[in-house]
N, CA and C atoms as a LAMMPS dump frame, in Angstrom:
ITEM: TIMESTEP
0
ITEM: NUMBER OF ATOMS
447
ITEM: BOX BOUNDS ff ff ff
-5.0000000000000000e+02 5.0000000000000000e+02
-5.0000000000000000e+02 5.0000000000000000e+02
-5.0000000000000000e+02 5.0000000000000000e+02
ITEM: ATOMS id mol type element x y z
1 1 1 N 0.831 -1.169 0
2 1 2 C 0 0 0
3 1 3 C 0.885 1.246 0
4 2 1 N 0.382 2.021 -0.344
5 2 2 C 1.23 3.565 -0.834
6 2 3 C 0.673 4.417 0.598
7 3 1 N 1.383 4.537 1.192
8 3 2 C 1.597 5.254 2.904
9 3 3 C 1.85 6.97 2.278
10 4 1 N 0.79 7.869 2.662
11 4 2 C 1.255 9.343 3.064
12 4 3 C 1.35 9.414 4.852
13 5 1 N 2.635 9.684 5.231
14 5 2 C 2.855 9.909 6.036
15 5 3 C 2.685 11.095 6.563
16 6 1 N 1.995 11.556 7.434
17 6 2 C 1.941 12.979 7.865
18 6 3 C 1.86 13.654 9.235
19 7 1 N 2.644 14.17 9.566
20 7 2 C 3.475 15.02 11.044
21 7 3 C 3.366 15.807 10.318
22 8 1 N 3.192 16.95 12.193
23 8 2 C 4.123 18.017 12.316
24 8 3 C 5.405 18.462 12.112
25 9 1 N 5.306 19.879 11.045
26 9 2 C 6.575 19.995 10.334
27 9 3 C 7.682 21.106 11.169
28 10 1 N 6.326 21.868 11.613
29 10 2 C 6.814 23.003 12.445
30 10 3 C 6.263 22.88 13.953
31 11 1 N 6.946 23.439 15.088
32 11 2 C 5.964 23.671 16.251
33 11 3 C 6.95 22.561 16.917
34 12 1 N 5.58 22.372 17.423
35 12 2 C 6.135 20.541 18.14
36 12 3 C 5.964 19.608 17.819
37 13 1 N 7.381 18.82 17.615
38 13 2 C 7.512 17.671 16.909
39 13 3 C 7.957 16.473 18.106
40 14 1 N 7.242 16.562 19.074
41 14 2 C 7.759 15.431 20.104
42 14 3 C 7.493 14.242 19.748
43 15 1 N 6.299 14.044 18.792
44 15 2 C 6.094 12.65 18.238
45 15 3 C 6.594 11.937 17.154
46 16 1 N 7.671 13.061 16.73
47 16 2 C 8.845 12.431 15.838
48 16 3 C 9.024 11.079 15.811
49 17 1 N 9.842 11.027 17.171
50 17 2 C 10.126 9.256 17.597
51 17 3 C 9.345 7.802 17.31
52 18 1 N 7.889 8.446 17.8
53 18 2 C 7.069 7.296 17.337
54 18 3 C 6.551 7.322 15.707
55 19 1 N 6.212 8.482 14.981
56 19 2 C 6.52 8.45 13.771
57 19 3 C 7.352 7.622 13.108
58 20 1 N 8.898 7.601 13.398
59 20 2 C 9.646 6.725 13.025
60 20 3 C 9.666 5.707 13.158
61 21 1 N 9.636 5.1 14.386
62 21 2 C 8.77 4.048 14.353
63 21 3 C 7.54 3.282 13.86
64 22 1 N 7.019 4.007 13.522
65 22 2 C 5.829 3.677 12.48
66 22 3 C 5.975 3.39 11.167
67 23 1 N 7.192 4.752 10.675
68 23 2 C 7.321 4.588 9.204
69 23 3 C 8.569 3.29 8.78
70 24 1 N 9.551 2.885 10.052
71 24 2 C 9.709 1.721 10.039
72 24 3 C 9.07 0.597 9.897
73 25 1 N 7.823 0.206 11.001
74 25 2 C 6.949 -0.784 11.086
75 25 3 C 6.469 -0.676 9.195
76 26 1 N 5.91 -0.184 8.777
77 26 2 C 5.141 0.498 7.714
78 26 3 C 5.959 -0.174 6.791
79 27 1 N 7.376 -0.092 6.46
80 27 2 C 8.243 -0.036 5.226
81 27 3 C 8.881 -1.832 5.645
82 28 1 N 8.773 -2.042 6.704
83 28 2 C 8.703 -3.705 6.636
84 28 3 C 8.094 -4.563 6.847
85 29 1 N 7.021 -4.031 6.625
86 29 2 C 5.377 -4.63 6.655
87 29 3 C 5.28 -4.781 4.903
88 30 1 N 6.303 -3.893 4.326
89 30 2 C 5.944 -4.208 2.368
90 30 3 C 5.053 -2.964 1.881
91 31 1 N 4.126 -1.654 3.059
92 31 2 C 4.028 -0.734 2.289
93 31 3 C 5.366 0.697 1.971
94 32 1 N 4.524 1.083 0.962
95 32 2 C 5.762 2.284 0.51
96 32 3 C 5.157 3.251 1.589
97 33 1 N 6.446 3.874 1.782
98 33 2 C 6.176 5.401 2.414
99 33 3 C 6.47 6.518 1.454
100 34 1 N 5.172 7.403 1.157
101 34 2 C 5.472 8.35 0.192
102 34 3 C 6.753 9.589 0.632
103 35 1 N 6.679 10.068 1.784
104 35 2 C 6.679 11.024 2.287
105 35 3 C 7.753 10.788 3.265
106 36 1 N 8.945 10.659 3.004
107 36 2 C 10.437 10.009 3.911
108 36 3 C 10.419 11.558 4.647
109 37 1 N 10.34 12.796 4.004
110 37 2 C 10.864 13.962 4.172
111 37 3 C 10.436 13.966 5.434
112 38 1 N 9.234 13.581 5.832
113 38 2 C 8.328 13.994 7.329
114 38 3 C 9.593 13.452 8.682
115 39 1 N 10.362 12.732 8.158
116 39 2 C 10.837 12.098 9.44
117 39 3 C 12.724 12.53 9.423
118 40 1 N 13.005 13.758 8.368
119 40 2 C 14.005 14.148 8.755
120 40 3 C 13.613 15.384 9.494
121 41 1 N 14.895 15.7 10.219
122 41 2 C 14.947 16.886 11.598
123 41 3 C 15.174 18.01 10.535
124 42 1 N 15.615 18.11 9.112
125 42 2 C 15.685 19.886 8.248
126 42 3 C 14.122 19.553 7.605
127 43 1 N 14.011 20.835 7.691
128 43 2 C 12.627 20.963 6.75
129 43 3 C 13.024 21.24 5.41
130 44 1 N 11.815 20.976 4.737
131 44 2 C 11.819 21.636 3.252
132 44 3 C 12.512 22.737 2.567
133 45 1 N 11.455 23.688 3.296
134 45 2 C 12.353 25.222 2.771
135 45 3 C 13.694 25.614 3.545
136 46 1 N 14.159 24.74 4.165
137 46 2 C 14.868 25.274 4.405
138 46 3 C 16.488 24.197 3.951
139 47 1 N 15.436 23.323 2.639
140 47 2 C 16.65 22.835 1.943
141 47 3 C 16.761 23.403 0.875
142 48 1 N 15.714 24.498 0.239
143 48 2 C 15.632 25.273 -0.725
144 48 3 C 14.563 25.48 -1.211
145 49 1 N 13.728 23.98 -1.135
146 49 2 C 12.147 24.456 -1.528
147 49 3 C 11.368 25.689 -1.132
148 50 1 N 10.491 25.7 -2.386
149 50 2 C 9.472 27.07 -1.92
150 50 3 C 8.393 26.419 -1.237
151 51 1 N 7.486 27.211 -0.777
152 51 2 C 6.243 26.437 -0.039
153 51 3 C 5.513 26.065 -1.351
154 52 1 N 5.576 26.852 -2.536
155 52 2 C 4.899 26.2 -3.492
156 52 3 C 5.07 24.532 -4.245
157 53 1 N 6.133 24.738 -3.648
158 53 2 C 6.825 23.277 -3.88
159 53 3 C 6.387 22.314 -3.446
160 54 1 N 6.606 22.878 -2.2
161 54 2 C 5.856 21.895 -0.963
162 54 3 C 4.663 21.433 -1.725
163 55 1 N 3.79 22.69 -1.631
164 55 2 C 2.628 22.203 -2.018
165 55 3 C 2.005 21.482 -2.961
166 56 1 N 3.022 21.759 -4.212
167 56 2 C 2.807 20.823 -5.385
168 56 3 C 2.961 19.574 -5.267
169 57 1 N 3.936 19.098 -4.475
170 57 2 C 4.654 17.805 -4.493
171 57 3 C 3.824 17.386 -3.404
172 58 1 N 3.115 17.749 -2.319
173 58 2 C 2.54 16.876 -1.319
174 58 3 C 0.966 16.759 -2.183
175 59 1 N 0.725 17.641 -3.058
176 59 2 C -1.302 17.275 -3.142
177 59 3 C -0.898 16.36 -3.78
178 60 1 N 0.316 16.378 -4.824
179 60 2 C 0.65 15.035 -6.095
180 60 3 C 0.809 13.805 -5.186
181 61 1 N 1.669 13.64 -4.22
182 61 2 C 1.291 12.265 -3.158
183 61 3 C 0.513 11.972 -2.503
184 62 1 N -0.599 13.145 -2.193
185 62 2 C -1.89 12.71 -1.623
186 62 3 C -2.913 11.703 -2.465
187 63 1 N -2.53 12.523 -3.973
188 63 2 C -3.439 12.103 -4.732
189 63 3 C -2.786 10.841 -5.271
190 64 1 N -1.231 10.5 -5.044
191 64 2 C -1.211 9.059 -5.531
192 64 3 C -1.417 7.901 -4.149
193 65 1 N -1.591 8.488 -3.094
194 65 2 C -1.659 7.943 -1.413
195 65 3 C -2.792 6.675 -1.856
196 66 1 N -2.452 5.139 -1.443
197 66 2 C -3.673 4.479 -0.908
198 66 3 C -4.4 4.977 0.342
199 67 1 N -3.809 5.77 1.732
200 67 2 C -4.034 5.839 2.466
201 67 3 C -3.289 7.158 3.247
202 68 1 N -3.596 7.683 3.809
203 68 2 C -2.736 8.93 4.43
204 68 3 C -2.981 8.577 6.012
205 69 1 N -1.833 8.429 6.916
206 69 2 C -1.49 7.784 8.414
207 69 3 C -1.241 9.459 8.935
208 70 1 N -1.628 9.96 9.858
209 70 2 C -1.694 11.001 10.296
210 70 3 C -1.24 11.239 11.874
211 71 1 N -0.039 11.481 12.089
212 71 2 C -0.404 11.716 13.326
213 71 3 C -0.644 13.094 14.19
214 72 1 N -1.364 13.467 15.234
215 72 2 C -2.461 13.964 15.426
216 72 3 C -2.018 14.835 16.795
217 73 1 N -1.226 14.35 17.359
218 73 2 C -1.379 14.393 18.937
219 73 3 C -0.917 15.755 19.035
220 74 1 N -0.194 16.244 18.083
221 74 2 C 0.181 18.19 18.636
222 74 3 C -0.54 19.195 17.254
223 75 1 N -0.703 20.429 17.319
224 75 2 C -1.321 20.483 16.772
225 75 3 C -0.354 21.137 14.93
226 76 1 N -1.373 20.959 14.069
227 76 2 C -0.516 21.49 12.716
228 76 3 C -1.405 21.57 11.822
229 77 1 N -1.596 22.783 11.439
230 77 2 C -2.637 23.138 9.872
231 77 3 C -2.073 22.529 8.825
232 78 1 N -0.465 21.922 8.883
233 78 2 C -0.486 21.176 7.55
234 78 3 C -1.366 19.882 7.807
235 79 1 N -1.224 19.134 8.403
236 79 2 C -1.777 17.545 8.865
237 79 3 C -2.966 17.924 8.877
238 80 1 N -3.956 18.902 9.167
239 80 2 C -5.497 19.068 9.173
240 80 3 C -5.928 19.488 7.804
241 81 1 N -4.898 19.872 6.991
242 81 2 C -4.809 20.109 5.304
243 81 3 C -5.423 19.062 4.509
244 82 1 N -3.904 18.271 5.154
245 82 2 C -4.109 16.849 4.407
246 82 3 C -5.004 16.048 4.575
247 83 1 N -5.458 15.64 5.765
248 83 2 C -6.806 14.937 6.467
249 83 3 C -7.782 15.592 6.015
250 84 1 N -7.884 16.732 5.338
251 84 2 C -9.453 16.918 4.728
252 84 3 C -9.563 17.121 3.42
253 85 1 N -8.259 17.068 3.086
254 85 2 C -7.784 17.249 1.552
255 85 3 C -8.699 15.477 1.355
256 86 1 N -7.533 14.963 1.612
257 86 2 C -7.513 13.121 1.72
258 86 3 C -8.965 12.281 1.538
259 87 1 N -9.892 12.886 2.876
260 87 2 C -11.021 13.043 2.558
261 87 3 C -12.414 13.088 1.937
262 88 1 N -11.736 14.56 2.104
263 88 2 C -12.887 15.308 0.582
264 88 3 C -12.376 14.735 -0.649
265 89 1 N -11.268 13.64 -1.005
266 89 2 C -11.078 13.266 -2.062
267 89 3 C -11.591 11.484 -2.211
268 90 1 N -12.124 11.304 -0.962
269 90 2 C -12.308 9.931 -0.734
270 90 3 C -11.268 8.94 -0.3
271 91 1 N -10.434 9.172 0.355
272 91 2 C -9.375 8.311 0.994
273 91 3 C -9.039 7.975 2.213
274 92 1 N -8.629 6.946 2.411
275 92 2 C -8.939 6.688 3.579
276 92 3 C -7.704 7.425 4.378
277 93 1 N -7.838 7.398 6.02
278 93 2 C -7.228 8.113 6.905
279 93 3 C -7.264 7.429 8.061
280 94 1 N -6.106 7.01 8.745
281 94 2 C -5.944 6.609 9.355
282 94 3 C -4.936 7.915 10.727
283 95 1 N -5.864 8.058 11.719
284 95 2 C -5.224 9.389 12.822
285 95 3 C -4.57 9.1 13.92
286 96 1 N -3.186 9.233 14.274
287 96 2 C -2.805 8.257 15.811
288 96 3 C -2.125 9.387 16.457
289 97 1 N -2.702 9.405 17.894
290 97 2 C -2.71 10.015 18.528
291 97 3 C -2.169 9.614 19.855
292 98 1 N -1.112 10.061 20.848
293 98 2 C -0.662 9.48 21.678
294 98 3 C -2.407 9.907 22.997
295 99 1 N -2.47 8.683 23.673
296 99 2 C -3.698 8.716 24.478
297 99 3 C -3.996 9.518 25.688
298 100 1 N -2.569 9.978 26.098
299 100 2 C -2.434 10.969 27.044
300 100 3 C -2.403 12.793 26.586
301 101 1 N -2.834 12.823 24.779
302 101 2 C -2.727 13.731 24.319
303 101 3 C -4.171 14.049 23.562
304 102 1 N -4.764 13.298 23.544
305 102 2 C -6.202 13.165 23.296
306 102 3 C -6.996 14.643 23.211
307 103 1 N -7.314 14.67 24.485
308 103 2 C -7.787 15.842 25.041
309 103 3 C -7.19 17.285 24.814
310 104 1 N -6.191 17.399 24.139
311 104 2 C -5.656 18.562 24.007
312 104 3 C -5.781 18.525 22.325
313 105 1 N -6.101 17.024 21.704
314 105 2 C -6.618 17.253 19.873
315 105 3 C -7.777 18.179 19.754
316 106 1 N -7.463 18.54 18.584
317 106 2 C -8.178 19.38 18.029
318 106 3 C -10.531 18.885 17.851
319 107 1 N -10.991 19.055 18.565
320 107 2 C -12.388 18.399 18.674
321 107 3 C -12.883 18.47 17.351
322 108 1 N -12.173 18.827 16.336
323 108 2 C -12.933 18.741 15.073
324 108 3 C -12.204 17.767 14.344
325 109 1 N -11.101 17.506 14.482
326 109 2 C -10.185 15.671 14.057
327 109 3 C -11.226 14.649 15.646
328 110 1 N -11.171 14.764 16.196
329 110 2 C -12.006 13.832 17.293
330 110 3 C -13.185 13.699 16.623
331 111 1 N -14.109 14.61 15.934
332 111 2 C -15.447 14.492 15.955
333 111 3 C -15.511 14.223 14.407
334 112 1 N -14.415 13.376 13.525
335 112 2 C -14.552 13.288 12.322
336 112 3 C -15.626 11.441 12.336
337 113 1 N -16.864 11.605 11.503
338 113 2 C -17.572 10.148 11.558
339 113 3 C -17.08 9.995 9.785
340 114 1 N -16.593 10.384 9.458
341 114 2 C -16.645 9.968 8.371
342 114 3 C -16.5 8.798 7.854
343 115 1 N -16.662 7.858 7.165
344 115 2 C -16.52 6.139 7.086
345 115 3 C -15.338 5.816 7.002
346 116 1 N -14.593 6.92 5.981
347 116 2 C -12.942 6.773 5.456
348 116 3 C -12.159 6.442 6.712
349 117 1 N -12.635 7.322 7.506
350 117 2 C -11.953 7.573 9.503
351 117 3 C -11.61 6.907 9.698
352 118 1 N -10.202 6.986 10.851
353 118 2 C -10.363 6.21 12.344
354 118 3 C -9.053 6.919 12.82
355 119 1 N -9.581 7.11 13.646
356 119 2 C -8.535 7.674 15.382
357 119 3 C -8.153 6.11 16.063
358 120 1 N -7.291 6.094 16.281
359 120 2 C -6.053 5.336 16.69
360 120 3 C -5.773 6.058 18
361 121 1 N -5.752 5.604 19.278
362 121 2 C -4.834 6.074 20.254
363 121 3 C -4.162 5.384 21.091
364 122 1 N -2.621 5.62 21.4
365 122 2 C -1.912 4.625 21.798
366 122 3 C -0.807 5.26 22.815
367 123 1 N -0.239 4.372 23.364
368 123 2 C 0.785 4.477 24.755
369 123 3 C 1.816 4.803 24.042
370 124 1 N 2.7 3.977 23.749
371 124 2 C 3.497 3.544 23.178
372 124 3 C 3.87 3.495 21.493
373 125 1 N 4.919 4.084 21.044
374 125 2 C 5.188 3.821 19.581
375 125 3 C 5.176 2.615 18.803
376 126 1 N 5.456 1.369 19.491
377 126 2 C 5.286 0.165 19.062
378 126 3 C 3.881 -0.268 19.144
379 127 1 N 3.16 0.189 20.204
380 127 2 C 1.674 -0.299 19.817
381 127 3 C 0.879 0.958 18.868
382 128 1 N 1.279 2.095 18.456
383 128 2 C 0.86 2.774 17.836
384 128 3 C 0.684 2.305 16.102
385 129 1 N 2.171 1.638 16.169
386 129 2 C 2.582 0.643 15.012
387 129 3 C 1.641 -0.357 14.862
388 130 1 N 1.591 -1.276 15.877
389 130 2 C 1.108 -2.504 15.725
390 130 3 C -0.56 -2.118 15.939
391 131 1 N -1.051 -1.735 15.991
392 131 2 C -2.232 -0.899 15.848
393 131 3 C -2.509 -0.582 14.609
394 132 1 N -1.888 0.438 13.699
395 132 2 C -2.028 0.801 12.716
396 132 3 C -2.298 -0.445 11.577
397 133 1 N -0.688 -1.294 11.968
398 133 2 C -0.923 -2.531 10.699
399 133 3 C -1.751 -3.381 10.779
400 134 1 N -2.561 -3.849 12.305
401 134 2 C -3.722 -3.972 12.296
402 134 3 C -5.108 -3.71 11.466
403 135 1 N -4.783 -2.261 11.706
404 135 2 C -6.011 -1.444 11.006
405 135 3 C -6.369 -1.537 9.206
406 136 1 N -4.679 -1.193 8.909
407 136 2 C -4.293 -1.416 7.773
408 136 3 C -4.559 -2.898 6.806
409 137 1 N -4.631 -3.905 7.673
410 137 2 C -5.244 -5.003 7.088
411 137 3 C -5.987 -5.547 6.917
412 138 1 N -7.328 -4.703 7.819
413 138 2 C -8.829 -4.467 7.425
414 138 3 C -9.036 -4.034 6.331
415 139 1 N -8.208 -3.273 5.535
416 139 2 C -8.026 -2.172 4.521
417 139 3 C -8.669 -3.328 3.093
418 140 1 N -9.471 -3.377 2.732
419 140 2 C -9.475 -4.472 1.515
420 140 3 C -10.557 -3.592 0.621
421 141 1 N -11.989 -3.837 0.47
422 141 2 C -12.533 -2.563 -0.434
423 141 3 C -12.871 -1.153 0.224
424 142 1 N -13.169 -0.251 -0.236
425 142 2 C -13.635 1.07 0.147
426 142 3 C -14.96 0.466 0.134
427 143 1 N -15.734 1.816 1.354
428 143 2 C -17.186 1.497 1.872
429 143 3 C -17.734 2.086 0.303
430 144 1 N -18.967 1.442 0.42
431 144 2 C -19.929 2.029 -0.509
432 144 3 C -19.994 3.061 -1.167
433 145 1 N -19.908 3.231 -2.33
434 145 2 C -20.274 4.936 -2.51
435 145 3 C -19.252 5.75 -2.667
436 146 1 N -17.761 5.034 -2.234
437 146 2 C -16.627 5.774 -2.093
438 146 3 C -15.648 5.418 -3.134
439 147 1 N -14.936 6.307 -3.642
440 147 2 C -14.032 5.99 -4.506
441 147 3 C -12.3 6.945 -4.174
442 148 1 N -11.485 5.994 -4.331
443 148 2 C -10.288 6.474 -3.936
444 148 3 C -9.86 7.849 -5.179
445 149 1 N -9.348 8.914 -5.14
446 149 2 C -8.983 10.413 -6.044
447 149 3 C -8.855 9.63 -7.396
């Protein structure tokens, strides 16, 4: 499966760690990770890209994404971009959130019913993982009515 990976780029990035962990679990589980960039410590523009760049090159992997993995737990208008970009395009979304950080998410990612959905919340980076590929192997047709971009 084709993985958009998506963190916080700016702000707080404390969930880096388990990210990586994930996009490990993820890449030897046999799916691709679109989006390696999310899990280095330099950002984009500040390897030269413009934000337009950014932007070109992330809607183009959204739109080739089987799935966009989100994590959730601090807050970032890019990751709430993509999760409604993803969406509103019919794709599925998968949101993980550390469980002691819950309450400080944003109540409008909490209060998403959408079918594509699911919030994930976890202790630990390894069960955040093993959670996900869980989830991920439910993954077989889209609900009714839905069609992937």
């Amino acid at each position: 499966m084709k993985v958009y990976l998506a963190a916080p780029m700016l702000g707080v990035r404390k969930a880096l760690p388990a990210v990586r962990t994930v996009a490990a679990r993820l890449a030897g589980a046999g799916h691709e990770i679109l989006t390696p960039h999310v899990l280095d410590d330099v950002l984009d523009v500040d390897r030269g890209l413009t934000p337009e760049e950014v932007y070109e090159r992330d809607v183009a992997l959204l739109e080739e994404a089987d799935v966009v993995v989100a994590e959730v737990s601090y807050p970032s208008l890019g990751v709430g971009f993509e999760i409604a970009y993803a969406l509103l395009r019919g794709k599925r979304v998968v949101a993980l959130c550390e469980e002691g950080r819950l309450r400080e998410t944003s109540a409008l990612i909490r209060g998403i019913r959408d079918p594509n959905f699911k919030l994930i919340t976890y202790r630990t980076a390894e069960e955040a993982a093993a959670r996900l590929l869980e989830e991920l192997r439910s993954f077989n047709p889209l609900p009714a009515g839905r069609q992937r971009g």
